[in-house]
C-alpha positions as CSV (number, residue, x, y, z in Angstrom):
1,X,6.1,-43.8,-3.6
2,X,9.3,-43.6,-5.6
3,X,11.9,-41.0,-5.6
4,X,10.7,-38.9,-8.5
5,X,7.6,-38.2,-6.7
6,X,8.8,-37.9,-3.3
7,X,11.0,-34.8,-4.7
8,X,8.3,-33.4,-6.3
9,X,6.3,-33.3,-2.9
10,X,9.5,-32.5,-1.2
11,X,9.4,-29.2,-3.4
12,X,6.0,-28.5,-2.9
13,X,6.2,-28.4,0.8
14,X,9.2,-26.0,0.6
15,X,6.9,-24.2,-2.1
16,X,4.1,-23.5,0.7
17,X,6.6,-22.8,3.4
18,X,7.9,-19.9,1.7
19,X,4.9,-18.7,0.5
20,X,3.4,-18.8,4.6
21,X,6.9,-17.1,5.3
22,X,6.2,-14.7,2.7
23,X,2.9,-13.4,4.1
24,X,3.8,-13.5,7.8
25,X,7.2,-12.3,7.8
26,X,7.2,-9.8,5.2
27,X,9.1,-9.8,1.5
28,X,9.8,-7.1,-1.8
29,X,6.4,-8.0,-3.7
30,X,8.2,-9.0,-7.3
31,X,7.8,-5.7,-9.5
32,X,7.2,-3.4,-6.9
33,X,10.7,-3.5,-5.9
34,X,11.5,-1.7,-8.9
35,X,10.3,1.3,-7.4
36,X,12.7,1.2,-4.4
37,X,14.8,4.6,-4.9
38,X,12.5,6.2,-7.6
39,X,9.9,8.8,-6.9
40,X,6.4,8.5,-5.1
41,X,4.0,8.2,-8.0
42,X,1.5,10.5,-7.8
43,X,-2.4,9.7,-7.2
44,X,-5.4,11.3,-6.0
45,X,-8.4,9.2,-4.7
46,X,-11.8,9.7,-2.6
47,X,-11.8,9.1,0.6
48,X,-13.5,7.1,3.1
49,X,-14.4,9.8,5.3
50,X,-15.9,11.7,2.3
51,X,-19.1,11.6,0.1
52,X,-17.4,11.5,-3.2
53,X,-17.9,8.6,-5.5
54,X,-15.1,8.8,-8.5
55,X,-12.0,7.0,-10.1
56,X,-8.9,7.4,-8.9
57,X,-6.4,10.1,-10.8
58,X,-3.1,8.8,-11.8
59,X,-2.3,11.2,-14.3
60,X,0.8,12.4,-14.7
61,X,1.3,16.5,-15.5
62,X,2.4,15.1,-19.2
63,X,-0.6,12.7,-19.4
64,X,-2.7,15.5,-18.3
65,X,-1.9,18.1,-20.5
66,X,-2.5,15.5,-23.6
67,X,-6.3,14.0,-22.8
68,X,-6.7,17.7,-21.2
69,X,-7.4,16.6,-17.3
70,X,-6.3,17.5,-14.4
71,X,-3.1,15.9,-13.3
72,X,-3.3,13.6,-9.7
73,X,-0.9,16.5,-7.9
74,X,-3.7,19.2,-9.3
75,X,-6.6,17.3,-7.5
76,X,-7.9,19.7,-4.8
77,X,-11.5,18.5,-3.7
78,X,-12.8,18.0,0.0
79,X,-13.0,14.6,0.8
80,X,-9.7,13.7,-1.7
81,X,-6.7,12.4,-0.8
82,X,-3.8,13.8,-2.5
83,X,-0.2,11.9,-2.5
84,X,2.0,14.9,-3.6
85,X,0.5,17.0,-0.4
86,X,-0.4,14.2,2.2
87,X,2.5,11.9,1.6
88,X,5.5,14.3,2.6
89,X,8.5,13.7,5.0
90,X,8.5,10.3,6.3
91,X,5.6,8.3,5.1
92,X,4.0,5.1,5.0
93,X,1.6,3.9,1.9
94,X,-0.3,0.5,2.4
95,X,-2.6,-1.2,0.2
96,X,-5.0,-3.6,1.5
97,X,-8.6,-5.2,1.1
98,X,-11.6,-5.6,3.7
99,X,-12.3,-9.0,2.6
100,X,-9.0,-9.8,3.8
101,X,-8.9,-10.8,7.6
102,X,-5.1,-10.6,7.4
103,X,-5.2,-7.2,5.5
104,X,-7.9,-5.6,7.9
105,X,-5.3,-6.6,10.6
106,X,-2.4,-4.6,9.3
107,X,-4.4,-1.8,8.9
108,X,-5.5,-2.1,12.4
109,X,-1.5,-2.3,13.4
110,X,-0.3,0.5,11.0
111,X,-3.5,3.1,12.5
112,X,-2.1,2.5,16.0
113,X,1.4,2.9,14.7
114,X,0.0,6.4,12.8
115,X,-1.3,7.4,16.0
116,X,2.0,7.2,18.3
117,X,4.1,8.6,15.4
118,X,2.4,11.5,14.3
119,X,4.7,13.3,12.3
120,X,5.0,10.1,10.3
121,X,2.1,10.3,7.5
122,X,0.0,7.2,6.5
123,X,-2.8,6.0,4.5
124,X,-4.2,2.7,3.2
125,X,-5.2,2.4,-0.1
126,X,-8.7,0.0,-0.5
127,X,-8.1,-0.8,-3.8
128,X,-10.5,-3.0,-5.8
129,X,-13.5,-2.3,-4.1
130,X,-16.3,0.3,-4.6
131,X,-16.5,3.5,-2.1
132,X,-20.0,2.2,-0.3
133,X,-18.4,-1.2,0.6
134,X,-15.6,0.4,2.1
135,X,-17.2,3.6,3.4
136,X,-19.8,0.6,5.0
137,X,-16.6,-1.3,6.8
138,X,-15.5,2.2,7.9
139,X,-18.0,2.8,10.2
140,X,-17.1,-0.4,11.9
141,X,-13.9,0.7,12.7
142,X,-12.3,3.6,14.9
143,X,-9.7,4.2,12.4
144,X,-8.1,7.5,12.6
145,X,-5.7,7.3,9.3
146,X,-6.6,8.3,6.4
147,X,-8.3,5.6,3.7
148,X,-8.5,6.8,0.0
149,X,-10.1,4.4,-2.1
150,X,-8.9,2.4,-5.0
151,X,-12.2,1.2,-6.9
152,X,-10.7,0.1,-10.2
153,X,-7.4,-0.7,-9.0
154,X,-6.1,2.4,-11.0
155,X,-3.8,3.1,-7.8
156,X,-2.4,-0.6,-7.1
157,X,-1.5,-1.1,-10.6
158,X,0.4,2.4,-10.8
159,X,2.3,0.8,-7.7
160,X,2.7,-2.6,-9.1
161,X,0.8,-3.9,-6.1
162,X,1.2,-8.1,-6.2
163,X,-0.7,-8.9,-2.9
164,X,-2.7,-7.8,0.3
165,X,-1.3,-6.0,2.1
166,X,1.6,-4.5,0.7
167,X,3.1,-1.5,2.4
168,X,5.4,1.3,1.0
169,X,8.2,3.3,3.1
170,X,8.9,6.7,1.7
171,X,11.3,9.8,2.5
172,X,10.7,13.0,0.9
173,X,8.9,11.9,-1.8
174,X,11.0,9.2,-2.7
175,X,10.6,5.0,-2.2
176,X,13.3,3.4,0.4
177,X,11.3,0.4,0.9
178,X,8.4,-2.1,-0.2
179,X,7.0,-5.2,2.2
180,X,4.1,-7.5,1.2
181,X,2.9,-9.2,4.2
182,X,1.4,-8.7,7.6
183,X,4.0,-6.4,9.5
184,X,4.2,-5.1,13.1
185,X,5.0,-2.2,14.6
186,X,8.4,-2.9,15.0
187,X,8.9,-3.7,11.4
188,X,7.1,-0.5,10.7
189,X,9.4,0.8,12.5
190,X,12.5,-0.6,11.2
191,X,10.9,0.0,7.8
192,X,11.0,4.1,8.4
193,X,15.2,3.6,8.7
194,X,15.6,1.7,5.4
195,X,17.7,4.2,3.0
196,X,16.9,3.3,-0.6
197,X,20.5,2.6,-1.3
198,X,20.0,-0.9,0.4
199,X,18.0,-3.4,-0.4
200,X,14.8,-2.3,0.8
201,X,14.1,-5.4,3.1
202,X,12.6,-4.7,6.9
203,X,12.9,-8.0,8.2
């Protein structure tokens, strides 16, 4: 092999070692770091303790008001999930899949982190996947958080969302910090203390 080639595998090997650092120690995903100071963006979305079986709302008061909807922080329905009221104080957003053996293990870290911090509010987004396939993996699960659903992705896009599981820290109402990656408690809790004038990184 000459030396041209043995740099290009050279760089390939570093290419998958960050990458497996990426997903098991946590990093900004790449456009949802732009959000790190700014304010929550507002959703509304069914959730998977509920019956309903609808879109997510992303609109904005100013969308709203020119297609003549409802905006997301005007959704009040039983069985909804609304960000302006259920994300407040200290909060913690994740996105995830149930596909995903490493997702479906965050979530399982992050509901027994919701449950020893309850004045810390949580939720996990399924995004991309329709309210019986996720209502169906529910019922496998002892999950006390609550799980809005994300069915056309509406949500995840609104957040930039660039891989499973990504996890948002928020503050009254405002983004100090983004992860992508499998995190654990401790980074959760680390996570909480980031103030959005840093950089936003929990490891």
């Amino acid at each position: 092999m000459n030396t041209f080639w043995k740099v290009v595998v050279a760089l390939l090997a570093i290419g998958v070692v960050v990458s497996l650092f990426t997903l098991f120690n946590g990093s900004r995903p790449v456009g949802s770091e732009n959000l790190i100071g700014k304010p929550l963006p507002d959703f509304a979305a069914p959730l998977a303790s509920g019956t309903q079986e609808a879109d997510a709302n992303v609109f904005t008061p100013e969308q709203a008001k020119a297609v003549k909807s409802t905006a997301a922080c005007d959704v009040d329905l039983p069985g909804a999930f609304n960000s302006c009221r259920d994300l407040t104080g200290e909060a913690i957003l994740s996105f995830w899949n149930t596909t995903k053996s490493e997702c479906v293990s965050d979530i399982a870290t992050l509901n027994a982190f919701a449950a020893a911090h309850p004045d810390v509010n949580t939720a996990a987004v399924a995004f991309d996947e329709s309210e019986s396939q996720v209502r169906k993996f529910m019922r496998s699960k002892d999950w006390k958080l609550p799980v809005p659903i994300d069915r056309d992705g509406a949500v995840a896009a609104l957040y930039s969302v660039a891989g499973c599981p990504s996890t948002y820290f928020v503050r009254d109402g405002e983004i100090t910090g983004v992860k992508l990656g499998v995190l654990s408690a401790a980074q959760l809790e680390k996570g909480l203390k980031t103030d959005s004038g840093a950089t936003g990184s929990t490891n």
